[in-house]
N, C-alpha and C positions, 0 to 999 in steps of 0.2 A: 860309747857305742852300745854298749851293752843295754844302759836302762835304756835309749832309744828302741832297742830289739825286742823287748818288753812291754816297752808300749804300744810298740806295734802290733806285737803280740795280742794285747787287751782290747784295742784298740779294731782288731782280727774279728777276734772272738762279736764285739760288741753287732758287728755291722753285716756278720754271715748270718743268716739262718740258719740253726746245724738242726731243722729239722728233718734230716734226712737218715732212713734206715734202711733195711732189706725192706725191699715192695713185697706183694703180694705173701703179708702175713699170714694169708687167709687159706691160700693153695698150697703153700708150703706146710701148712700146718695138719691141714685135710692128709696130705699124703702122709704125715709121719703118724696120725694116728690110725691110721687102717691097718699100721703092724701092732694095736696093739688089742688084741680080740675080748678080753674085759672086761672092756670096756660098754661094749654089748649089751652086759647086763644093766648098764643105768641107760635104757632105750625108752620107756616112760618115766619120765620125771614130771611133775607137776609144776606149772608155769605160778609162782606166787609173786604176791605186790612186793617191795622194798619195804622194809623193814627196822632197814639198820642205822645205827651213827656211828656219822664218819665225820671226826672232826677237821681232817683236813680240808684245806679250800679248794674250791672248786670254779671252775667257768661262771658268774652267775648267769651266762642267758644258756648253759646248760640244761638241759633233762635231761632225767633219765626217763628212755624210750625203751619200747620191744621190739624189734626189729625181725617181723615177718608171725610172731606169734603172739599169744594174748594170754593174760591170767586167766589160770584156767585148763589149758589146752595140755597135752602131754607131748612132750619135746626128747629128745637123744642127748646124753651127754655129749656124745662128736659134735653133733652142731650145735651146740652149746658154745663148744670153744670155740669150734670153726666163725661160728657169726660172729663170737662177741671178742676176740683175740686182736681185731683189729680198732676196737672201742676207742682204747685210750688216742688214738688219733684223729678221731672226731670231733673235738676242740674239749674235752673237759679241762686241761689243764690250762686252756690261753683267759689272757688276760686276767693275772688273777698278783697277786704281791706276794711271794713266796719268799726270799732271800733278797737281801742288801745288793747281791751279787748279781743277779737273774740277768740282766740287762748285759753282762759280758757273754751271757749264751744269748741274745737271739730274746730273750724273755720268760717268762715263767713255763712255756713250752718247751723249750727247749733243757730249760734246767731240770725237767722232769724225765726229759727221755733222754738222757745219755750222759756220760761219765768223760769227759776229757783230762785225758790223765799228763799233763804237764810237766817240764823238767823233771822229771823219772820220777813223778810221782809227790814230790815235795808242796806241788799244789794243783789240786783237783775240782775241777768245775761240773757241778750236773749234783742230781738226787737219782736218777734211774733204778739201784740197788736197792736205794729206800724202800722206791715207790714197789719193786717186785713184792719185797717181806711186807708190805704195808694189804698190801690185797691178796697175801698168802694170810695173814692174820683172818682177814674178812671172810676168806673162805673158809679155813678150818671154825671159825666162828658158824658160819652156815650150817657147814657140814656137821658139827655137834648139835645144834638143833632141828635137827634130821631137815635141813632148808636147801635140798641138793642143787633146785636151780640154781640156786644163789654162790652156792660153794662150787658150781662150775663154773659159771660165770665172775665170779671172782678173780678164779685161777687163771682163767683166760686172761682177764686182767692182768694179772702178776706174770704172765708167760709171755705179755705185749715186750715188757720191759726187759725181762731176761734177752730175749731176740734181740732187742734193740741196740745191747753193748755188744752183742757179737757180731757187728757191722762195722769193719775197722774206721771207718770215719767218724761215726760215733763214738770213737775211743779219742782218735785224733784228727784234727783237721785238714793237715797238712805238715808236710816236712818245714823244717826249720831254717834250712838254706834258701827253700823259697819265699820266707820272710825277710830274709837278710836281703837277698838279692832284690829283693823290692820292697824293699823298705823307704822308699820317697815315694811310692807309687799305688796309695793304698787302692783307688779304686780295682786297678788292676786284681793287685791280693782277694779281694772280695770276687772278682768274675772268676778266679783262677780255683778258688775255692767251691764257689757254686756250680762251674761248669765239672767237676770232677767227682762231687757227689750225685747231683743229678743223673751223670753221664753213669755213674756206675747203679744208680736205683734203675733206671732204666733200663739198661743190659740187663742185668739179672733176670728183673721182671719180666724181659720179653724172652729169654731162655725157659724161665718156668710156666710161663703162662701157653707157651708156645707147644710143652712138651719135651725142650733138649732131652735126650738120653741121659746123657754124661749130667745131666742136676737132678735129674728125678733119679738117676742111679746113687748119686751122692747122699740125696734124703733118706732112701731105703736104706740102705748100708751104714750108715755111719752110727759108729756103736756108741753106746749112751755113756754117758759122764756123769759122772756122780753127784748128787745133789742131796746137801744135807741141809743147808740153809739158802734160802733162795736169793738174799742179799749177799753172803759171802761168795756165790754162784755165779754172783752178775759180776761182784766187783776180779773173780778170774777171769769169767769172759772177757770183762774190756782190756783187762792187760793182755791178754792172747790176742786180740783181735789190735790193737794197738800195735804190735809188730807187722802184721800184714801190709798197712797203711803205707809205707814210704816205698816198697817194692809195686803196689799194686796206681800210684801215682805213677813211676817211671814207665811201666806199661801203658797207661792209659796216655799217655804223653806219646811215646811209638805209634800205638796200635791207631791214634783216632789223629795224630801229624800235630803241630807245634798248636795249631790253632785252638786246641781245649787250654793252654794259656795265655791265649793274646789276646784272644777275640769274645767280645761278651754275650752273652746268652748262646754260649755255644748249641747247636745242635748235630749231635751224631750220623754218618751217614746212615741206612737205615741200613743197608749194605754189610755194614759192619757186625749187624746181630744177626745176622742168615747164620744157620747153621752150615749153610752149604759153600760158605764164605771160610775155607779153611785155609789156615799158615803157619808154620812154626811158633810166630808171634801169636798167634792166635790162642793157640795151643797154651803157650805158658801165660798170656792172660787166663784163659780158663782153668786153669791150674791155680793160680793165687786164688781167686774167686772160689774156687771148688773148696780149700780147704778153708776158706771161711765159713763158708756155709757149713763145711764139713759139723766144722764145732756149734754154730747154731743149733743144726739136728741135733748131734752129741747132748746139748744142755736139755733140749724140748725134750730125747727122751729119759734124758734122767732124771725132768722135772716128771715128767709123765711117773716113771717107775716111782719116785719118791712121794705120789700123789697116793698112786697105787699102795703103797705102803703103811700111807696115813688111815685109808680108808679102811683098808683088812683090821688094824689094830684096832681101830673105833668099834667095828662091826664088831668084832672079834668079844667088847667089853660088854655092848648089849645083851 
């Protein structure tokens, strides 16, 4: 029974797309740097071509694009990040041969964005922490040859992937008993799986996008967490966001009625995301949710501070 649960397991992994994270990287991001006034001072930055090598692989029907500005032009370090924070989703990562393994997440996408952290840890699927320190390197690279577009956009890069383990799904897919218990019945395991991440990318997004109080209150307020290396940074986010996972499944099971695991391609009532649609249940879903997000912010801003830290010292050498 066991190596059956295992395979099933793998077996899990290979047939979900766990391309799934917090939505609207873009809004959430805008609002937490408007606390940090500093930033102000990098408000002309000069738009330069790409310059650099990067030996890792890439998408190849990738470019790289500029998305709304031109070489040349003077740009804000805020939307720097703001536009380019949701980059790595735009496909650079698919379709490409990364690991022997890729193909138990979903495919080379999937191994890049997120960290599935297994039997407490004994084995762990995804690069997500990599890839943060990998485009923390590119920027501080930048940022030393006075190339600030570039070292902004970089970081945005690297701040894609720190967010993206602080999304308890992205840590883990699903509890364990719901393996077991459906363990003859994989299709199921795979709708059960999709309708649950989905269902919660979607909530969230239309919370934030919409304005809730109670998220944009959570953005503003949540005190920053420390950030000394931006890989070891990720791989705590996903073990924090990893416990949320199996609480925030039983909710969404109540909150949205049996059919987010029986029925496929579930869809939400819409009903369910009104703010003015309030219940106790309601309530302690937004409550798990909230203190995920919570630690999201917490990392943004303490990758922000720890950004801010790099930059004073360099300046500081000039």
């Amino acid at each position: 029974m066991k190596k059956r649960i295992i395979l099933t397991v793998l077996i899990l992994f290979l047939f979900i797309t766990p391309l799934f994270s917090w939505s609207a990287h873009k809004e959430m991001t805008e609002i937490i740097l408007k606390q940090f006034p500093w930033l102000q001072k990098y408000n002309k930055i000069k738009v330069t071509p790409y310059t650099y090598t990067d030996n890792s692989l890439y998408n190849p029907s990738y470019a790289i694009t500029y998305r709304g500005e031109k070489i040349g032009d003077e740009i804000s370090a805020i939307t720097i990040i703001t536009r380019y924070v949701e980059e790595p989703d735009k496909g650079m990562d698919e379709n490409i041969n990364i690991s022997s393994m890729q193909k138990l997440t979903g495919g080379s996408s999937g191994w890049r964005h997120m960290y599935f952290i297994t039997f407490q840890g004994l084995w762990i699927l995804g690069e997500a922490p990599k890839r943060a320190l990998h485009f923390w390197n590119l920027a501080r690279e930048a940022f030393m040859k006075g190339d600030y577009y570039w070292g902004f956009r970089f970081f945005a890069y690297s701040l894609h992937y720190l967010q993206d383990v602080s999304m308890p799904f992205h840590a883990y897919p699903m509890p364990l008993k719901n393996v077991v218990l459906g363990i003859f019945n994989l299709d199921k395991l795979i709708s059960q799986g999709e309708n649950h991440h989905y269902t919660l990318e979607d909530y969230q997004e239309y919370q934030i996008k919409n304005g809730n109080p109670k998220y944009i209150k959570v953005l503003k307020e949540a005190k920053p967490l420390e950030v000394k290396n931006p890989e070891e940074s990720a791989k705590k986010a996903a073990w924090i966001s990893r416990d949320f996972m199996g609480e925030l499944w039983n909710l969404q099971v109540k909150y949205y009625g049996p059919d987010i695991n029986n029925k496929k391609n579930f869809k939400a009532d819409p009903k369910l995301f009104s703010f003015e649609n309030y219940s106790p249940l309601r309530e302690e879903y937004d409550n798990i949710i909230l203190q995920a997000l919570e630690f999201c912010a917490g990392w943004t801003k303490g990758y922000i501070i720890f950004l801010k830290d790099f930059l004073d010292k360099m300046e500081e050498i000039k």
